[in-house]
C-alpha positions as CSV (number, residue, x, y, z in Angstrom):
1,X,-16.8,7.7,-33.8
2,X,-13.6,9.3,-31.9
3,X,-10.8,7.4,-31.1
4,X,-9.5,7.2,-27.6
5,X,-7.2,9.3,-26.3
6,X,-3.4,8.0,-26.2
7,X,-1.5,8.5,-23.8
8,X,0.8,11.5,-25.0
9,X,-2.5,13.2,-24.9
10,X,-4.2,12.4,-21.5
11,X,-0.2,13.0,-19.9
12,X,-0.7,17.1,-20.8
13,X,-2.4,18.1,-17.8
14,X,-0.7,15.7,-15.2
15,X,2.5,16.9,-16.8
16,X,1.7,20.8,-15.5
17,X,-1.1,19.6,-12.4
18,X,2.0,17.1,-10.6
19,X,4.7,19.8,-10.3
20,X,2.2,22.4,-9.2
21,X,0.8,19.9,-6.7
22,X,4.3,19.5,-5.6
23,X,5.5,23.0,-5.0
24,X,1.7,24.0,-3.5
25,X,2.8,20.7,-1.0
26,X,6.0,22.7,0.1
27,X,3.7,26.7,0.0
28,X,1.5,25.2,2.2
29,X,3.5,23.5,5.0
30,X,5.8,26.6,5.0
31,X,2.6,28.9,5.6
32,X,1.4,26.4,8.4
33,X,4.9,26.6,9.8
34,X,4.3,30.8,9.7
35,X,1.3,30.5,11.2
36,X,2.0,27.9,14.1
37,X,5.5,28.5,14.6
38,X,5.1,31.9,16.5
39,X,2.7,30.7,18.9
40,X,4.9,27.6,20.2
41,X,7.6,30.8,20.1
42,X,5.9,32.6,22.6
43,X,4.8,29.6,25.1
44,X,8.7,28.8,24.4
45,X,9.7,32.2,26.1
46,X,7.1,32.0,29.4
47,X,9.5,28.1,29.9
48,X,12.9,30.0,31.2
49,X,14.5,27.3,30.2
50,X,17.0,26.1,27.5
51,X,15.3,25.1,24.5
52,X,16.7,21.4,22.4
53,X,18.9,22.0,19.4
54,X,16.6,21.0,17.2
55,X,13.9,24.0,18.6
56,X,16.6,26.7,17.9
57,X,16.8,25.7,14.6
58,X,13.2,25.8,13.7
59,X,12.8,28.8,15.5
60,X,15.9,30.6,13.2
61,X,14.5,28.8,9.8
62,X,10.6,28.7,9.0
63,X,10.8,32.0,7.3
64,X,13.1,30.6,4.9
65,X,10.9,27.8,4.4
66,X,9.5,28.6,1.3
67,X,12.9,27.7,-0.7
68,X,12.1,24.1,-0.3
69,X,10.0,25.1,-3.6
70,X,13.8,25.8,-5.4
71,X,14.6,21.6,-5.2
72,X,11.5,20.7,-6.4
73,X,12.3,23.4,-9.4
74,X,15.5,21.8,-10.0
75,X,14.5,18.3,-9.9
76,X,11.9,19.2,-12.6
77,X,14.0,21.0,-15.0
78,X,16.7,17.4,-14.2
79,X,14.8,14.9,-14.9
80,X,14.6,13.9,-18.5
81,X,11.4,12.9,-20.1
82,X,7.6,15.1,-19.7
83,X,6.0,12.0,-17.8
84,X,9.5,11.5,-15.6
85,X,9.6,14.8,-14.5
86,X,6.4,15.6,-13.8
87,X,6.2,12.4,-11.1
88,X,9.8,13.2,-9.8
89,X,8.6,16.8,-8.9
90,X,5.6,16.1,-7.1
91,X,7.7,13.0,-5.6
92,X,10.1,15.9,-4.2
93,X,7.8,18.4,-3.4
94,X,6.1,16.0,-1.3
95,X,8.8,14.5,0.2
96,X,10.4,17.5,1.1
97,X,6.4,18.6,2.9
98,X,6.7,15.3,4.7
99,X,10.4,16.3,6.3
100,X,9.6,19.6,7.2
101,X,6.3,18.8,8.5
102,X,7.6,15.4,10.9
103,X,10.6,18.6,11.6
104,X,7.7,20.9,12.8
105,X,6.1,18.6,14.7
106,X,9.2,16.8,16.6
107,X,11.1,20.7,17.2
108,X,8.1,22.2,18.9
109,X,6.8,19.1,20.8
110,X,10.0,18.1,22.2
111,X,10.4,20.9,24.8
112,X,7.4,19.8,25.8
113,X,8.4,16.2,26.3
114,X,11.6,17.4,28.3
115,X,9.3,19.5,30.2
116,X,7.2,17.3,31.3
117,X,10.0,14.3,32.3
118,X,11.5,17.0,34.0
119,X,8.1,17.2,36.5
120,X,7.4,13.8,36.4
């Protein structure tokens, strides 16, 4: 009869599945951003109006977006131990998806906002 598996051998694929689930976190807000970013852009331009700080600065960074994969690369090649690392890059990676996603959301929804206080 087999033996169960020990830990050291069940950790082999979460070791190599967390820090791809990580940076895929990161790939795929920064292609959402690519992909929703523009439209917002153009109903941004038919406004005539000034746009908050925080607009500008998502409109002149979600290209660049897909870098936020480099902190997740360096936090995995940091952190000592297989199990450690693995966790702390998927903790990154999705932690860094989380900012830019609540970014997204508050930079394009805020002209709106002052739009709308603005007619009401």
């Amino acid at each position: 009869m087999a033996s169960p598996p020990r830990d050291n051998e069940t950790l082999g694929a979460g070791v190599i599945v967390m820090p791809i689930v990580g940076v895929a976190l990161v790939l795929a807000v920064a292609a959402t951003a690519a992909v929703v970013v523009p439209q917002f852009q153009s109903m941004f331009a038919g406004f005539g109006a000034d746009l908050p700080g925080s607009t500008r600065l998502l409109l002149a960074t979600y290209r660049g977006w897909v870098l936020g994969v480099v902190p997740v690369a360096v936090v995995w090649l940091c952190v000592p131990g297989r199990r450690s690392r693995a966790v702390a890059a998927l903790l990154a990676g999705a932690a860094i998806a989380a900012a830019l996603m609540l970014f997204v959301i508050w930079a394009c929804y805020s002209p709106i906002i002052g739009l709308a206080a603005l007619a009401g």
